[in-house]
C-alpha positions as CSV (number, residue, x, y, z in Angstrom):
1,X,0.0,0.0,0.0
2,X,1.4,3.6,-0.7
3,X,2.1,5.6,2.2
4,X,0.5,8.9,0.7
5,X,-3.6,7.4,0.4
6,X,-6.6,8.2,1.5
7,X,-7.9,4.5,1.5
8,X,-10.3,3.8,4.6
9,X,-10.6,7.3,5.3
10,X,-13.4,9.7,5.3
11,X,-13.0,12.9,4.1
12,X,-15.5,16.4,4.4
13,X,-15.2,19.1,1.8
14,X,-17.4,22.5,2.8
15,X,-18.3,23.7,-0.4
16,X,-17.6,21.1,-2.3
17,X,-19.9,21.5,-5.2
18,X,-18.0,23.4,-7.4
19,X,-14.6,25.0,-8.3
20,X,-11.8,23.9,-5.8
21,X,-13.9,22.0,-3.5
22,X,-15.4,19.6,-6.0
23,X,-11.6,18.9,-7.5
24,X,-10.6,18.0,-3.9
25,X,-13.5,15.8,-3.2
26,X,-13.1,13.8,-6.7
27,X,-8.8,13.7,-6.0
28,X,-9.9,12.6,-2.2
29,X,-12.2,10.0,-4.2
30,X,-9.2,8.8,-6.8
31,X,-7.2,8.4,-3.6
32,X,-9.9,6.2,-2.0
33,X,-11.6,7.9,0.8
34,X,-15.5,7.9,1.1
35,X,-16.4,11.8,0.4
36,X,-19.0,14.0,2.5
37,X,-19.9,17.2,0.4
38,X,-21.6,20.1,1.4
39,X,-23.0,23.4,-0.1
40,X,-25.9,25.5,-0.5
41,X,-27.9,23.9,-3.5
42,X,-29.0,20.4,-3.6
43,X,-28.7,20.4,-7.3
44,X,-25.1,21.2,-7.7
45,X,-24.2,18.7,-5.0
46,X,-25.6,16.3,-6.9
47,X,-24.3,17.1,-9.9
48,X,-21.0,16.9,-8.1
49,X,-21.9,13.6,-7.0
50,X,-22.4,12.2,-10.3
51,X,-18.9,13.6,-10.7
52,X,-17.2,12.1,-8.1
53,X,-18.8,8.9,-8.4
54,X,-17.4,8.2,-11.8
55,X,-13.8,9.2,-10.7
56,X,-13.7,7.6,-7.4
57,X,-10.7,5.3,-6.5
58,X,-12.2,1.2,-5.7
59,X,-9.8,0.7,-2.5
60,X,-10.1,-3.0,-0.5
61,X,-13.4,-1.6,1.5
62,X,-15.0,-1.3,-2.2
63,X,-16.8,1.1,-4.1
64,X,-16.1,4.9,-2.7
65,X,-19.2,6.2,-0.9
66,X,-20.2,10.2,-1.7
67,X,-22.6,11.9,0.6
68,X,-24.4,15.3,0.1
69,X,-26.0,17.7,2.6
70,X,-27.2,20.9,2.0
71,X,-25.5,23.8,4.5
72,X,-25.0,27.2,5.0
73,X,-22.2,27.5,6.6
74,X,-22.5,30.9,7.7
75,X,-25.4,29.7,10.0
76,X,-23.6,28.2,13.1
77,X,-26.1,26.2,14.3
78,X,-26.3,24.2,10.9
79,X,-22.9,23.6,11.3
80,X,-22.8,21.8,15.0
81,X,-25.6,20.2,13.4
82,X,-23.8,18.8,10.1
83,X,-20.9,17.2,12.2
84,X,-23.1,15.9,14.7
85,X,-24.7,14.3,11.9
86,X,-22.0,13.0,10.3
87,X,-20.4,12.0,13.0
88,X,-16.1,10.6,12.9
89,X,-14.1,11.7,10.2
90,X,-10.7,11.9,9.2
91,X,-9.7,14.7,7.1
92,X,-12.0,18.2,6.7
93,X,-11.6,21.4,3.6
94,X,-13.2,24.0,4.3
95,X,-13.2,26.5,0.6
96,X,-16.8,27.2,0.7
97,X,-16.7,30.9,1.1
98,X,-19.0,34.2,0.0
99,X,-18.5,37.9,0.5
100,X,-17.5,41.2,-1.0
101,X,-14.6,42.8,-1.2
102,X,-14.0,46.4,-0.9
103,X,-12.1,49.6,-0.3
104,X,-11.2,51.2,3.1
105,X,-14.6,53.9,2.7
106,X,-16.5,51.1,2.3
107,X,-19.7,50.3,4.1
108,X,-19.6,48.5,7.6
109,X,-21.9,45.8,5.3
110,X,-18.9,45.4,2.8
111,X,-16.1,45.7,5.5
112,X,-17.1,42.9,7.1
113,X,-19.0,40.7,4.7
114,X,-15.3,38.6,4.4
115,X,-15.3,37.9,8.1
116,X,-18.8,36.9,7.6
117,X,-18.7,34.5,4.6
118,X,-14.7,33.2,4.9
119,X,-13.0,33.9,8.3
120,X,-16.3,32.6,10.4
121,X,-17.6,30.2,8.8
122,X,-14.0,28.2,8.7
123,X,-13.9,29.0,12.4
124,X,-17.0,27.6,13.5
125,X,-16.5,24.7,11.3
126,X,-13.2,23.8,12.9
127,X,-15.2,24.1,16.6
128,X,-17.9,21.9,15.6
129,X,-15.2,19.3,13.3
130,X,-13.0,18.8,16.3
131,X,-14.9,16.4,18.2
132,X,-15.4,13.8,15.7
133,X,-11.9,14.3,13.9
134,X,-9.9,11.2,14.0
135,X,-6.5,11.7,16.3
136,X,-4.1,11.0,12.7
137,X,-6.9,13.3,10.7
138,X,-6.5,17.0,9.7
139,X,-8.0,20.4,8.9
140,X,-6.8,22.1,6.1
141,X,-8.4,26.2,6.0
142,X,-8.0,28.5,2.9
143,X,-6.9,32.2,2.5
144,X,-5.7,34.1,-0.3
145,X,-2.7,35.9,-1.6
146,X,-3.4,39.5,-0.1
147,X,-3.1,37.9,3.3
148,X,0.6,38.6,1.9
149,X,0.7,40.8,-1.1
150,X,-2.3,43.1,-0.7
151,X,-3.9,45.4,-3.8
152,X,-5.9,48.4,-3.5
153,X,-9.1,48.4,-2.5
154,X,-9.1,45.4,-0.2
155,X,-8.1,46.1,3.4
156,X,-10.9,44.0,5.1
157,X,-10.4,41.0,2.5
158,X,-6.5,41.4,3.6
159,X,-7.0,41.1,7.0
160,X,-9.4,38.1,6.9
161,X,-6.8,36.1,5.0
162,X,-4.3,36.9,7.5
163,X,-7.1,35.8,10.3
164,X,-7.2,32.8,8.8
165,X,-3.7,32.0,8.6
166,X,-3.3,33.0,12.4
167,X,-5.9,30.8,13.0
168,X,-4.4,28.0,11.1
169,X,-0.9,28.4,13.5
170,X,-3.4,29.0,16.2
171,X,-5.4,25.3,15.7
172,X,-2.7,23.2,15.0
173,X,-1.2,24.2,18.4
174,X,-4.5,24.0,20.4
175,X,-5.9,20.5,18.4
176,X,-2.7,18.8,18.6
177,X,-2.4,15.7,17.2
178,X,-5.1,16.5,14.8
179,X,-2.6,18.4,12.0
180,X,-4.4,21.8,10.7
181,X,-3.0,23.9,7.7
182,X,-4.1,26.6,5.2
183,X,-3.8,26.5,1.8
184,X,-3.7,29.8,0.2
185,X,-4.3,30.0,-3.7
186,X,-3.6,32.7,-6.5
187,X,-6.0,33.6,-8.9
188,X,-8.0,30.5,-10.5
189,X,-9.4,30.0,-13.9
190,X,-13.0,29.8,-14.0
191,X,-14.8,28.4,-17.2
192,X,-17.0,30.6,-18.9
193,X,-15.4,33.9,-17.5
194,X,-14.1,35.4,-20.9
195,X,-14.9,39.2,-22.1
196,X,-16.1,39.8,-18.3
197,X,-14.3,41.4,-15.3
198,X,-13.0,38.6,-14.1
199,X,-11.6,37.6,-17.7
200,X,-9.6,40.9,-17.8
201,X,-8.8,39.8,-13.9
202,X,-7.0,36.6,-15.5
203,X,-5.0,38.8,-17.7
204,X,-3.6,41.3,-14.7
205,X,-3.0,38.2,-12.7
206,X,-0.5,37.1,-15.7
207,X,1.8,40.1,-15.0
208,X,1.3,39.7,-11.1
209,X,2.8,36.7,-10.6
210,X,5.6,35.0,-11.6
211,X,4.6,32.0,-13.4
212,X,2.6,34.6,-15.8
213,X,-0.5,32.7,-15.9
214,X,-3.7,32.0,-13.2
215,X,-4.0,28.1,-11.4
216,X,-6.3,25.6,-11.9
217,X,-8.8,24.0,-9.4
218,X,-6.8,20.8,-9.8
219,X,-3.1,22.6,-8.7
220,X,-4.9,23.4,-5.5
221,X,-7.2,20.3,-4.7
222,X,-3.4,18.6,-5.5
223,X,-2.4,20.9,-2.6
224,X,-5.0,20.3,-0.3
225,X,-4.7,16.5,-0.9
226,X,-1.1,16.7,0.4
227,X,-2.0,18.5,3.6
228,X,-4.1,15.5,3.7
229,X,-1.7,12.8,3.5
230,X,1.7,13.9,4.7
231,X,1.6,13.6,8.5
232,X,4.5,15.5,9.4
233,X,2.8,18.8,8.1
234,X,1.0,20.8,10.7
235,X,0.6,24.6,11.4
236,X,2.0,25.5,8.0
237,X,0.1,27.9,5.1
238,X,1.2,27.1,1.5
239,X,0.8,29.4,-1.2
240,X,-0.1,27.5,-4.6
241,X,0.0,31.1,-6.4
242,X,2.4,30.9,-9.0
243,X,4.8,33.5,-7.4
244,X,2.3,36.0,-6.8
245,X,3.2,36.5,-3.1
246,X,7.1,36.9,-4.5
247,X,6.7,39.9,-6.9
């Protein structure tokens, strides 16, 4: 057996419908672990289900097993609920995240809509997670480059990626010998996203970083999947930007 699998384990992805989260759950699935998935529309998880299904790895326990539940996760009670639920796991991702980002005159609204929908909802999840985490399992967070390498225009969004990275330091010390790490991506390609802002977005993000181009869902799940499986990682953030934080 290869040291780096996720055979026999179980593995929760918040937000694992779509974009990041659905290329970790189906890599968690090629690896072998049965998947739980959660988000906010029953369709899209089971669309993602489909997904992983047809991808996911046959280890000697069999066929891999996806779940769905729906879930806000910026509702805390939903969340204690959810792990309760689901009861002992091994590994949890937590990229399921919603806000707006904006300047220093912005609204109290907007200020602290990233708090809200990223920094919160990641802490909460960790609270309720930690009971039923396995003593060899793991929590991998995500942030984002301007935790590092801020632009204009995003002071709040900076400082919530920075929370979460404390946090990160702050879990893996106080959940000890459950491993806990951030992953913090670049920009990511999104299908469909040509001739709109976040098209011309892609662009800038070429001559920001300095791989010149933006990531891909899979670079990160890849990432995430790591945190995962190596169990001498703990307490660290890795940034899967292409150089962005370098320039």
């Amino acid at each position: 057996m290869s040291h780096y699998t996720l055979e026999n384990k179980r593995v929760v992805v918040i937000g694992g419908s779509s974009g990041i989260g659905l290329a970790t759950a189906i890599q968690a699935a090629e690896a072998g672990a049965d998947v739980i998935i959660a988000g906010r529309s029953a369709s899209r998880l089971e669309e993602a289900r489909e997904q992983i299904t047809k991808v996911g790895g046959k280890g000697a326990s069999g066929e891999t097993l996806v779940y769905v539940h729906v879930l806000d996760n910026q509702d805390e009670q939903q969340l204690e609920a959810f792990f309760a639920r689901i009861g002992m796991f091994d590994h949890l991702f937590t990229p399921g995240a919603a806000y707006t980002r904006g300047p220093l005159t912005s609204d109290r609204e907007t200020a602290e809509s990233c708090f809200k929908g990223k920094f919160w909802p990641q802490y909460f999840a960790a609270k309720y997670a930690a009971p039923y985490l396995s003593a060899s399992g793991s929590i991998t967070l995500m942030s984002g480059g301007f935790s590092q390498r801020p632009l204009d225009g995003g002071a709040s969004y900076a400082a919530c990626n920075g929370a979460i990275e404390s946090l990160g330091k702050a879990l893996a010390v106080e959940l000890a010998s459950v491993r806990v790490n951030v992953v913090s991506p670049g920009t990511i390609w999104r299908e469909g996203q040509e001739g709109s802002p976040r098209g011309d977005h892609f662009k800038d993000y070429e001559k920001l970083s300095l791989l010149k181009r933006v990531g891909y869902n899979e670079e990160i799940a890849h990432t995430v999947t790591y945190l995962m499986t190596n169990t001498f990682t703990t307490g660290s953030t890795l940034y899967v930007d292409g150089g962005y934080t370098l320039i």
